[in-house]
N, C-alpha and C positions, 0 to 999 in steps of 0.2 A: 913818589906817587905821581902819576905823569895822567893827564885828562885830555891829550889831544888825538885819542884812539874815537874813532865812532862806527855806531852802528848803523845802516843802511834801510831808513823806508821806503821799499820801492813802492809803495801803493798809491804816495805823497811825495812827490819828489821833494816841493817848499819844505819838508820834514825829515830832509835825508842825513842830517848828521843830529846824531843822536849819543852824548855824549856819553863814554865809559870812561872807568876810572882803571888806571894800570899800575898795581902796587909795586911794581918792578922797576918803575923808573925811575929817574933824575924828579927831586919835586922841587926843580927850577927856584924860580925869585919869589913865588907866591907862596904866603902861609899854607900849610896844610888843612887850617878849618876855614880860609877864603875858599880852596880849592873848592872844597866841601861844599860849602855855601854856595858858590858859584854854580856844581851842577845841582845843586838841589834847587835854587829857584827855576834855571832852565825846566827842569821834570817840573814842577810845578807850573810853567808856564803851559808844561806840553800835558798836563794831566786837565787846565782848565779848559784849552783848546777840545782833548776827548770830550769832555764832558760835552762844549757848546755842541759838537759836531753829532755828541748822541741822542741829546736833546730836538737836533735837527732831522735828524733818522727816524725818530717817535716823529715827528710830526709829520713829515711825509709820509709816515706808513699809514698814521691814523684819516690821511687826505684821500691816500689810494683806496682806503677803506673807504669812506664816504663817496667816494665817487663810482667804487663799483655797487656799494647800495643805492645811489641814484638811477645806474644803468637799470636793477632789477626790479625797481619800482618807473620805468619812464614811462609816461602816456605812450611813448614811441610804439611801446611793444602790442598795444590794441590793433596797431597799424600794418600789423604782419603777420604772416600763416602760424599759424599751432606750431609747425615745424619747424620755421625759421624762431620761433621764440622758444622751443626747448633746445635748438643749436646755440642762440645767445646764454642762455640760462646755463645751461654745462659752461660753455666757455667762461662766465664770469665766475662759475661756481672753481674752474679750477683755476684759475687768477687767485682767487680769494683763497682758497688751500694753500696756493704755495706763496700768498702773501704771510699768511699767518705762520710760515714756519720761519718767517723773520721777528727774532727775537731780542729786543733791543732796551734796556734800560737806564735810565740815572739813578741810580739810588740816593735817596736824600734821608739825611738823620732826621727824626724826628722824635720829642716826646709824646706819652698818653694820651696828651688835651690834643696836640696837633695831628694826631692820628685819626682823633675821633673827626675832628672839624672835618679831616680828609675824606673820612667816608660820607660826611655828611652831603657836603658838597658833589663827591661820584655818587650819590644818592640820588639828590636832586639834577644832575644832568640826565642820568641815564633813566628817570623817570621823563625827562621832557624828550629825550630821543624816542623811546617807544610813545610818545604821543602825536610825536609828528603824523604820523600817518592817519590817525582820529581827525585829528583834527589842528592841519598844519599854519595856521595862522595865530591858535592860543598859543601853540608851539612857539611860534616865533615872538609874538610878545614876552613869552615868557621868557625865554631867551635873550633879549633886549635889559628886562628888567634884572637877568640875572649879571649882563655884562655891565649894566651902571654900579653895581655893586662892585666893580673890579676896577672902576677908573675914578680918577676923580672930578672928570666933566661930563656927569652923566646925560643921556638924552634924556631932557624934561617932558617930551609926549609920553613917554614910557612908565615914569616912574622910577624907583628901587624896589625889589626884594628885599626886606628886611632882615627874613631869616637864613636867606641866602650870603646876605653879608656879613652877620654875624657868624655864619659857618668860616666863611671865607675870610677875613679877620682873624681866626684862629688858626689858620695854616700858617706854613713854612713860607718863607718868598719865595721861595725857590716854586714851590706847588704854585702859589699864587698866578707869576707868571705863567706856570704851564696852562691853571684851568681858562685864562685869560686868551691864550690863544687856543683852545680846544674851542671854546665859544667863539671866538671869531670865526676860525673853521665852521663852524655850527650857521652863522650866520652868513659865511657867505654858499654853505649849501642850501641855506633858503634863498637868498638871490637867484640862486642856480634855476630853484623851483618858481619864480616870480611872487613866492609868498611878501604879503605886506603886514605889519602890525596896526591891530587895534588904533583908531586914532582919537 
């Protein structure tokens, strides 16, 4: 069994040897279950690397997304003809189309209790996104109060979310850190907007 055959990513050069196993060969000085071992940590080095890099891809899409929802709500667009704001509106509408036909996921295990906490949590975010536009300063507090729940040097103008942290507490780490940076994101599109929190 011979392991010094590889496969070729051209899309990552730093990822271009990718090891295969060749049952045909000389299996050299090395045990057969070192061999073994040897590429199974590499894949596992290379399955942790997908994961970080897919984890990275979700959050850039869900950024491009907030930011073409920014462009469709900007003050900017009072400042221009009916025309030129239904030429930007298509244009961001088919941005936004052929964003969402990128499809990207991590999948994480989870049990029943951490499922549920999960929805809880996409519950309470995706109520404080449709309230931004009500009214985008509770928004941002609220927000605030939800990300002291995710660290553990909370900002003390703010507050904690109780039942947000209790949601959150019952996730996966894995979820934890994602909703942790979906609210950052969150927060610095209220910067974007110049919103400030309650003080």
């Amino acid at each position: 069994m011979e392991v010094d055959l590889y496969a070729t990513d051209w899309t990552h050069p730093e990822n271009s040897r990718l090891p295969l196993i060749d049952e045909t060969s000389a299996l050299g000085t090395q045990l057969p279950k070192d061999r073994l071992i040897s590429v199974l940590d590499q894949v596992e080095l290379r399955v942790e690397r997908l994961r970080r890099d897919t984890v990275r891809i979700e959050e850039e899409k869900d950024s491009l997304l907030s930011t073409l929802d920014s462009v469709k709500h900007s003050e900017l667009l009072s400042d221009i003809s009916d025309c030129d704001k239904d030429d930007i509106m298509r244009y961001a509408d088919r941005i936004l189309a052929r964003a969402l036909t990128v499809d990207v996921a991590v999948r994480t295990d989870r049990d029943p209790q951490q499922e549920e906490a999960l929805h809880q949590v996409n519950m309470y975010i995706d109520q404080l996104v449709m309230s931004v536009h009500d009214d985008s300063v509770v928004a941002h507090t609220r927000c605030q109060t939800y990300m002291n729940a995710c660290t553990s040097q909370p900002d003390p103008t703010t507050g904690t979310d109780k039942n947000f942290e209790t949601a959150i507490l019952g996730c996966t780490l894995d979820d934890q850190k994602r909703v942790k940076k979906r609210l950052q994101g969150l927060l610095e599109y209220f910067a974007k907007l110049n919103v400030t929190s309650f003080s």
